[in-house]
Structure formats: C-alpha cells, structure tokens
C-alpha positions as CSV (number, residue, x, y, z in Angstrom):
1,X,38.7,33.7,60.8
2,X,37.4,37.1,59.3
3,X,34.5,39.3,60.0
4,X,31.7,39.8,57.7
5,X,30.6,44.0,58.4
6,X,27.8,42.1,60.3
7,X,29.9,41.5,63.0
8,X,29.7,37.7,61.7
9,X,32.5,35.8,61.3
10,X,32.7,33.8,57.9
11,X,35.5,31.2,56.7
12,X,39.0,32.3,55.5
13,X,38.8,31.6,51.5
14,X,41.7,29.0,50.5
15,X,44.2,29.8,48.4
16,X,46.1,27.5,45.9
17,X,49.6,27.7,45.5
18,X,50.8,28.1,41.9
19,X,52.8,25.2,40.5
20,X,56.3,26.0,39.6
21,X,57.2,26.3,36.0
22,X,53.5,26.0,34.7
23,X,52.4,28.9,32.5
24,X,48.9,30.4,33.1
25,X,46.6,29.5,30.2
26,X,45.8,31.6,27.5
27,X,42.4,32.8,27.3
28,X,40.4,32.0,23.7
29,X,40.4,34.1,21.3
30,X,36.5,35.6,20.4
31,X,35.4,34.8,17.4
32,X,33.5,37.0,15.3
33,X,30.3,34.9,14.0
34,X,28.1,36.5,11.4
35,X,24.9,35.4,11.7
36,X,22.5,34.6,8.4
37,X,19.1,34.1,7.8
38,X,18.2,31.0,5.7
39,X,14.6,29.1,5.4
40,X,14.9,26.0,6.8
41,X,13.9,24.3,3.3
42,X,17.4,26.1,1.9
43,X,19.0,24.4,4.5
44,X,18.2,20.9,3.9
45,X,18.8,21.3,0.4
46,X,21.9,20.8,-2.0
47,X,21.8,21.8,-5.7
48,X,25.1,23.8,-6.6
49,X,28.5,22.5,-6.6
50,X,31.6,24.8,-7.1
51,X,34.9,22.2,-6.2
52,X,38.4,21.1,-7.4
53,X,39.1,17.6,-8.8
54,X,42.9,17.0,-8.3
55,X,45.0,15.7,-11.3
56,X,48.0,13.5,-11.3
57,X,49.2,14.7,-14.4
58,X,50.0,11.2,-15.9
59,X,48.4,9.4,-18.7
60,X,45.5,7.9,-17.0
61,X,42.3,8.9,-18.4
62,X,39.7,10.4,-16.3
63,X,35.7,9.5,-16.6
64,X,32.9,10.6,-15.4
65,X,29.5,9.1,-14.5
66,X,26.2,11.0,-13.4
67,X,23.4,9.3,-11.2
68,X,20.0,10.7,-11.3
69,X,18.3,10.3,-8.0
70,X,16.0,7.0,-7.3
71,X,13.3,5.8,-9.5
72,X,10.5,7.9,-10.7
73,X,12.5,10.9,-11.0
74,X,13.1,12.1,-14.9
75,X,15.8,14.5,-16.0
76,X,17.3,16.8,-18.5
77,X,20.7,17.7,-18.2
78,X,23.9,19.4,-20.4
79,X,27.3,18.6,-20.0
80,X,30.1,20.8,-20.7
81,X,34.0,21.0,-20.9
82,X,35.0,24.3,-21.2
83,X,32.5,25.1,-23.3
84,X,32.5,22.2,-25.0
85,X,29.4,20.2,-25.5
86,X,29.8,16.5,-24.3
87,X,26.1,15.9,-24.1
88,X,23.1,18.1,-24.3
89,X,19.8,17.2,-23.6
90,X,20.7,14.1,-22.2
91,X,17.5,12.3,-19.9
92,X,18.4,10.2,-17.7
93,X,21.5,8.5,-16.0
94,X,24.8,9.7,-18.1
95,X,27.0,6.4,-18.4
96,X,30.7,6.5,-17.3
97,X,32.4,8.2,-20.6
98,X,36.1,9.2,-20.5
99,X,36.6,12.7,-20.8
100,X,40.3,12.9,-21.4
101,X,43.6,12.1,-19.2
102,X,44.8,13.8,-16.1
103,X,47.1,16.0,-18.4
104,X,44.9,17.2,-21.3
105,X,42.5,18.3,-18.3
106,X,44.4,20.5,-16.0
107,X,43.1,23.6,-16.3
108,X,39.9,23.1,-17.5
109,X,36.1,23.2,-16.2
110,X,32.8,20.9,-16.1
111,X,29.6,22.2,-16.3
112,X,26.8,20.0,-15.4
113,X,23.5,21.5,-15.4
114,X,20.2,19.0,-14.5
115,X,16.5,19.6,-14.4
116,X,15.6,16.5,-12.4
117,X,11.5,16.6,-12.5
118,X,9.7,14.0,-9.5
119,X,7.3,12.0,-11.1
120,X,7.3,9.1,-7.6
121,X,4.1,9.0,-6.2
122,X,6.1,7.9,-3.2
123,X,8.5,10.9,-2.2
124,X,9.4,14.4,-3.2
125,X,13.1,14.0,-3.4
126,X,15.2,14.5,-6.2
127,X,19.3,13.9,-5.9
128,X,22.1,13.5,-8.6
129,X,25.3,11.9,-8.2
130,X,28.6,12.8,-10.1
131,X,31.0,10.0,-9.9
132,X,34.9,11.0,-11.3
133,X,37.6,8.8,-11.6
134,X,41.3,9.0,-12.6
135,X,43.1,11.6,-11.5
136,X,44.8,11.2,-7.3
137,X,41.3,9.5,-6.0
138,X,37.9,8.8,-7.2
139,X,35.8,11.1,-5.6
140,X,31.7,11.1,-5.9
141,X,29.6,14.5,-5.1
142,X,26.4,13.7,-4.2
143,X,23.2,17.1,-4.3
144,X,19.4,16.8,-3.6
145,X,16.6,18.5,-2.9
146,X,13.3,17.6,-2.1
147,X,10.6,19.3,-4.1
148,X,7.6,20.9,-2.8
149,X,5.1,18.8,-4.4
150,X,4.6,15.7,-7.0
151,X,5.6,16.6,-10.0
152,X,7.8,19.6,-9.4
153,X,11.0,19.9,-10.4
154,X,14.4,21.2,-9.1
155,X,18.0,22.8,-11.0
156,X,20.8,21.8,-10.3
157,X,24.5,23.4,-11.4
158,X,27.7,21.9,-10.9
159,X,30.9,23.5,-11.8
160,X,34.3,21.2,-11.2
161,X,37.9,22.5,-12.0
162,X,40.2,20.1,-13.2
163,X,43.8,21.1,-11.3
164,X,46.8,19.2,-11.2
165,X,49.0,20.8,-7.6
C-alpha cells in the first residue's frame, strides 16, 4: 500500500498490461467547424437548386416534368435550355415534355425559375417538384418554402447541368 502526504494510506492504482501486437489507437483528428448565422425561417426553407443530372450518352430521350406545390397555390414560371426558351410564362403544373436525348444534352444547362403565389386559405406552404427522366436514373428534386402570410409569394431558381461521366 502507499501513503497519501497525510500519513494515510490509500490503495495501490492497478495497472493493465498491454496486449501484445495491438497498436495504441489514433487519436481523431480536430475538425475545424465554421460556424454561420442563419434565421431559423432560412433554415426550414428550400428554393435554389444548383445539381448535376447524369447522362448515359445513348439515344434515350430525356423529359422533364414540374410539380407546383398542393392545391391553392398559383404560379409563374420560365424554362430554359441554355438560353433557350422552352416555356415562358407558363402557370401552373409543366406536363412531362421531352427535352432532347442523353447525347444532344451533355453539356448543357436548365433554368427553371417559379413565382409560386399561396392563395390556400389552409397553409402557407408553397413547394415545386422537378421530375427528370432518361438519362442513368430518374431522379426528382423537390424545394419549398412556407410563406409568411396568405397570399404571399416565394422565388424559386433551379439550375441543372446535363453531364454525361
């Protein structure tokens, strides 16, 4: 047993034997977070997409379909393909339409820009739903945002590069 300075005597501390062959664990690397202020409201909320859609660079055309939130919501919104105009001014859902086929696409960019306006008496939430399908998988993008009152509206931008890998 050892002595404390008191005079006391206090327990011997155990130790543990190593195990043979076993390496002593690497310690985690820190990890330097930056820290941002955003309003709770920005964070619940989804307006801007920036994303690839990959290409298989066959023959099979590509279409897309847009989805404007639940009912009681109105919209305006201008499709684009590399500076193209597909549809302007469009209200409404956009039915699926091709656009072209995985190989006349790679390369290029969509631009879908949507003023969705809530006109429900029952929520404030707006969405929109781009649905594209074709290239290696169907893939569906899905924004919202919940206005601040009846009748408000919210923007919404999408940008999506066609790219074949």
């Amino acid at each position: 047993m050892a002595t404390s300075k008191r005079g006391g005597k206090k327990p011997a501390q155990k130790t543990i034997p190593k195990k043979a062959g076993k390496k002593p664990a690497k310690k985690a690397a820190k990890k330097k977070v930056e820290s941002k202020s955003v309003s709770m409201a920005a964070a619940d909320d989804n307006t801007s997409l920036d994303t690839l859609y990959i290409l298989d660079g066959s023959d099979n055309t590509v279409s897309l379909e847009v989805k404007v939130g639940a009912q009681g919501q109105t919209s305006d919104m201008t499709i684009k393909l590399n500076n193209s105009i597909v549809k302007a001014n469009h209200p409404g859902d956009f039915p699926e339409t091709p656009l072209g086929n995985n190989r006349q696409l790679d390369g290029k960019k969509l631009n879908i820009v949507a003023t969705i306006a809530d006109t429900s008496r029952t929520t404030n939430f707006t969405g929109l739903t781009i649905n594209l399908k074709g290239g290696v998988s169907p893939d569906s993008f899905s924004l919202f945002k919940t206005v601040d009152a009846e009748g408000a509206s919210a923007d919404y931008i999408c940008i999506i590069e066609f790219f074949k890998p």
